[in-house]
C-alpha positions, 0 to 999 in steps of 0.5 A: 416516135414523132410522126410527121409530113415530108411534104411539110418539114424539110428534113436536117440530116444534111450530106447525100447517099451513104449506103445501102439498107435492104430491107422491107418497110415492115422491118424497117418501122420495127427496127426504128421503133427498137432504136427509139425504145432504148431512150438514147437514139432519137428518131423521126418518122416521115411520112410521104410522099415528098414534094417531088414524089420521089420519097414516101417514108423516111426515118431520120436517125440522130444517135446522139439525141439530137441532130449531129452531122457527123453522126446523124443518119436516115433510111428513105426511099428513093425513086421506086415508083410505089409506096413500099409501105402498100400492102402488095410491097410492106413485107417486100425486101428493097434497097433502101438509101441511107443518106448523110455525112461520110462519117455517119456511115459507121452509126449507121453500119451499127444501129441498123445494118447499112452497108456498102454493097458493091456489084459483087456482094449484090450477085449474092444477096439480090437479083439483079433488076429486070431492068439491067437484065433487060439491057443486058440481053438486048446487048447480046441480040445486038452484037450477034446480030452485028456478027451475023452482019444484019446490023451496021456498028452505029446502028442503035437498040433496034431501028433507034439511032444512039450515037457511038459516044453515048453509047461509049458513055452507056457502057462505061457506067456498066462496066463500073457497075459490073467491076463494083466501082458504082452502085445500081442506083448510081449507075441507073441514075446516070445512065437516065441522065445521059438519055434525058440530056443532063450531061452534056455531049462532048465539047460541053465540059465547061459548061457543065463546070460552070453548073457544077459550081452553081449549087455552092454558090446559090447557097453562099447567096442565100446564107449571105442575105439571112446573116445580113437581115436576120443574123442578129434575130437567129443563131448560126446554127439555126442558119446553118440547119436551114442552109443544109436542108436546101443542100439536102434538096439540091443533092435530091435534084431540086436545085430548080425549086431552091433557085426558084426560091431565091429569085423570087426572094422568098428564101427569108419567109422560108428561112423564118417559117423552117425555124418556126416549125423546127422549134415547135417540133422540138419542144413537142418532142421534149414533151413526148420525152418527159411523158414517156419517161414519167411512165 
């Protein structure tokens, strides 16, 4: 198996969070050596962390042989605040992500396990975090302390004042977590979102429009300036490798370092040293190929 920087290559397997794998990082790096030992699944190892420190090891999946959008996976950490690869947490059970496209879903289903876990199917396999058994307990002090009358009804967590439309908003993401309609992951991350201010308080839904939209467009601008200089020099599917691993990014939350790329005009020299890199890994794994089957 290819052993590589995350903070290096920018990954392929386009798309945003598939599924679920649970899992320890000891059986993960078994299970991924299994898959690249029957010959016909090609598997990249990635070792972090990421440039953003969100990611410390990441697998990506091609089942193929090669890289397919429609088929091609990975298994990464994401946002757990440690290196499940450090000896107090290798052998520990977390949920890692698994990324890429709708229909690789059913590969990934098969080849290691993923799955689609919902609130009910977590009560049973995994405790729920301490951070949502946190924020539950907390509910149950404040609404007995506001049947005791020792609160007012907009009065926040403690003496904190939160607005009744965040904290609407709040428990929305709950609820939909609780009836199985989001994952936790989706749910922690929207509820950070709301605190830190990226969603907008009501009356801002336009503008929110507005940056919803920007992704795709910053990626048509990007795509339109390498086919209008380096179209002829590269193949359309090398451009579009590139244009989706910036997808990948964005879809991570680094859509600032992707538009900071293209301000500062650097998108080409990135586009040129990404290939450059992806056709010397290439031919390095071919030749891992032909050695290991010349054994």
């Amino acid at each position: 198996m290819g052993k590589y920087k995350l903070h290096q290559l920018l990954t392929e397997v386009a798309g945003g969070r598939i599924g679920t794998l649970n899992i320890s990082a000891r059986e993960l790096v078994a299970k991924m050596e299994e898959l690249e030992n029957r010959g016909d699944v090609l598997v990249k190892r990635l070792d972090g962390p990421s440039g953003d420190g969100k990611t410390n090891i990441e697998f990506e999946v091609h089942p193929d042989g090669k890289y397919n959008p429609d088929k091609s996976f990975s298994v990464y950490d994401y946002r757990f605040g440690f290196d499940p690869m450090g000896p107090d947490h290798v052998d520990e059970t977390y949920p890692f992500s698994v990324g890429g496209r709708g229909d690789a879903f059913g590969f990934a289903e098969k080849l290691v396990g993923a799955e689609r876990m919902g609130y009910s199917e977590a009560k049973d396999k995994k405790e729920l975090p301490q951070s949502i058994k946190d924020k539950e307990k907390i509910d149950a002090e404040i609404e007995a302390k506001k049947a005791k009358g020792m609160m007012d009804e907009d009065e926040g967590i403690g003496q904190l004042y939160v607005q009744p439309a965040v904290q609407k908003e709040i428990r929305f993401h709950i609820e939909a977590f609780r009836k199985g309609d989001i994952e936790v992951d989706d749910m922690i991350q929207a509820i950070e979102d709301i605190i830190f201010g990226r969603i907008p308080a009501p009356g801002m839904k336009e503008d929110l429009q507005r940056e919803d939209k920007s992704p795709k467009d910053l990626l048509k601008k990007i795509e339109k300036d390498i086919r209008g200089r380096l179209g002829e020099k590269y193949s359309n599917q090398e451009i579009q490798l590139f244009l989706d691993s910036l997808e990948r990014d964005i879809s991570r939350g680094d859509f600032d370092g992707v538009e900071t790329m293209y301000d500062n005009g650097d998108h080409y020299e990135d586009f040129e040293e990404y290939i450059a890199d992806k056709r010397t890994l290439e031919e390095k794994i071919m030749k891992e190929k032909f050695k290991r089957y010349m054994k």
